[in-house]
C-alpha positions as CSV (number, residue, x, y, z in Angstrom):
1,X,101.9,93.0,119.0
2,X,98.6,91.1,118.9
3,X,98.2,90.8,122.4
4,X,97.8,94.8,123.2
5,X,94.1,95.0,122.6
6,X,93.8,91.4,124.9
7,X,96.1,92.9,127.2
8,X,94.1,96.4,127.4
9,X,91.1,94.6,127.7
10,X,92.8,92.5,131.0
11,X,93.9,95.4,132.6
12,X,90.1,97.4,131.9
13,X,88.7,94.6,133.3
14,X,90.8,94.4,136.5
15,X,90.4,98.1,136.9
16,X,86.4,97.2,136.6
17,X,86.8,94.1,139.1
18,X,88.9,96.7,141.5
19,X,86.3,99.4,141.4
20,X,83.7,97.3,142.1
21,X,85.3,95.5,145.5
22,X,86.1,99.1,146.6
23,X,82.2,100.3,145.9
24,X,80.9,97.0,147.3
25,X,83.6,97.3,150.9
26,X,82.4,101.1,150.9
27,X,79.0,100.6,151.4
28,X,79.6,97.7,154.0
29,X,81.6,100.1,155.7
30,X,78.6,103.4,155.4
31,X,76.2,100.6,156.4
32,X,78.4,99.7,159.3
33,X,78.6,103.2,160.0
34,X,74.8,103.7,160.3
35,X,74.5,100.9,162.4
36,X,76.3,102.4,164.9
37,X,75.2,105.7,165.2
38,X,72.1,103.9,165.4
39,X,73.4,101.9,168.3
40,X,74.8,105.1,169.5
41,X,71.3,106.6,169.6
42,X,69.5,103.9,171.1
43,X,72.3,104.1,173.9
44,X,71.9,107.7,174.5
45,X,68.1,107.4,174.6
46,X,67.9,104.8,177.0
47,X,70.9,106.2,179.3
48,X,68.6,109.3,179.0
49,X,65.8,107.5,180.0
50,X,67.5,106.0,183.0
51,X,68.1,109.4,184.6
């Protein structure tokens, strides 16, 4: 069995590739999330204003 360390080495590496992509689409989706509660602010600030 001279491919198990290659192998383990493969599969480390997707697991790295896998946890990066979730990290990476996490903080799109925090960002996106601050973005609108910011939105949300500005909205309630100027419907606020309007009254």
């Amino acid at each position: 069995m001279t491919d198990a360390p290659a192998r383990s080495e493969t599969v480390a590496e997707l697991h790295a590739q896998a946890a990066r992509e979730y990290a990476e689409a996490e903080a799109r989706r925090r960002a996106q999330d601050h973005r609108d509660d910011a939105g949300l602010s500005a909205r309630g600030a100027e419907d606020a204003a309007a009254r």
